[in-house]
C-alpha positions in Angstrom: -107.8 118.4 -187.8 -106.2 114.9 -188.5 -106.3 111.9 -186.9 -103.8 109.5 -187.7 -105.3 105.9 -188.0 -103.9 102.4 -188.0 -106.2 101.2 -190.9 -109.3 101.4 -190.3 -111.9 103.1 -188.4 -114.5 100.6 -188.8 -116.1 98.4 -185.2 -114.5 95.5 -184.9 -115.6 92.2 -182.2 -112.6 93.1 -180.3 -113.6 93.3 -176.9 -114.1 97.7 -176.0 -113.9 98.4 -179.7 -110.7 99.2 -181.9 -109.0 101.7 -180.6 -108.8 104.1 -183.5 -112.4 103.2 -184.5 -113.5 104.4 -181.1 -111.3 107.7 -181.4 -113.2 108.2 -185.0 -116.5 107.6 -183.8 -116.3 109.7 -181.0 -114.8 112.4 -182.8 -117.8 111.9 -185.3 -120.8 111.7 -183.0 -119.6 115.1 -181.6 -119.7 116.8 -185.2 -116.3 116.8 -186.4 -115.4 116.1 -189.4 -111.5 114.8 -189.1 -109.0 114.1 -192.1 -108.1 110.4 -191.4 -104.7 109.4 -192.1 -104.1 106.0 -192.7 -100.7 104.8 -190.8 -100.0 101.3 -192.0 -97.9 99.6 -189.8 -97.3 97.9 -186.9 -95.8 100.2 -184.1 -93.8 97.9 -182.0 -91.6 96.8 -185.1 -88.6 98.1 -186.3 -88.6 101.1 -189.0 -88.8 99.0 -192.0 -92.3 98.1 -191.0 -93.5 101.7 -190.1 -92.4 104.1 -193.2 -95.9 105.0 -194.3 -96.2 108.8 -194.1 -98.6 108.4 -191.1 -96.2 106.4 -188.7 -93.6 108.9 -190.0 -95.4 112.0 -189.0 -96.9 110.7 -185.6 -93.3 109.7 -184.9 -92.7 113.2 -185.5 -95.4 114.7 -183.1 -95.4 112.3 -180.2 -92.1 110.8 -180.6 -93.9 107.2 -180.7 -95.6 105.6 -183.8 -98.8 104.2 -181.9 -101.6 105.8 -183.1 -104.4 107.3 -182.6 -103.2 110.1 -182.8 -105.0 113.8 -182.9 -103.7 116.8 -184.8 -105.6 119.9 -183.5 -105.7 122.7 -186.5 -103.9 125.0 -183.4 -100.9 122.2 -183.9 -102.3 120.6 -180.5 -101.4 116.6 -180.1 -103.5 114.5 -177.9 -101.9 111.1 -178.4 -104.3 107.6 -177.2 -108.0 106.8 -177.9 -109.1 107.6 -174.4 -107.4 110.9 -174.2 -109.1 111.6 -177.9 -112.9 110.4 -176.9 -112.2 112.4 -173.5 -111.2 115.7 -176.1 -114.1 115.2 -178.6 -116.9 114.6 -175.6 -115.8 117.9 -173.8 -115.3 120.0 -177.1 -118.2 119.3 -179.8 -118.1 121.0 -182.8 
């Protein structure tokens, strides 16, 4: 499994947590253990900004480059923290 990261997945103060941080964590406390792909960028600019190989393959799968982003080993995509915390509460390793 992969889950495609912005840059970190470290807490933050940021009111509700960082996103990807929250996707990790939950994916974590649920005993997975995913490969994080770190996706430099920032998704709402242009291409220039967003060539890292993450951005590039989330692009690829969702058709966006806003991550996080979950690649199930069975090729499953569940694109969004909330969908990902939903996935990793209702299927624990």
């Amino acid at each position: 499994m992969k889950l495609y990261v912005c840059w970190g997945t470290f807490q933050t103060p940021r009111p509700g947590g960082h996103p990807c941080a929250n996707a990790y964590h939950a994916l974590k406390d649920s005993g997975h253990e995913p490969e994080v792909v770190k996706s430099y960028g920032l998704a709402p600019l242009p291409g220039v900004f967003n060539r890292t190989r993450g951005r590039r393959e989330v692009q690829e799968l969702t058709g966006n480059r806003w991550v996080p982003t979950l690649l199930l080993d069975d090729g499953t995509v569940i694109d969004d923290s909330h969908a990902i915390v939903d996935w990793a509460r209702a299927n624990p390793a």
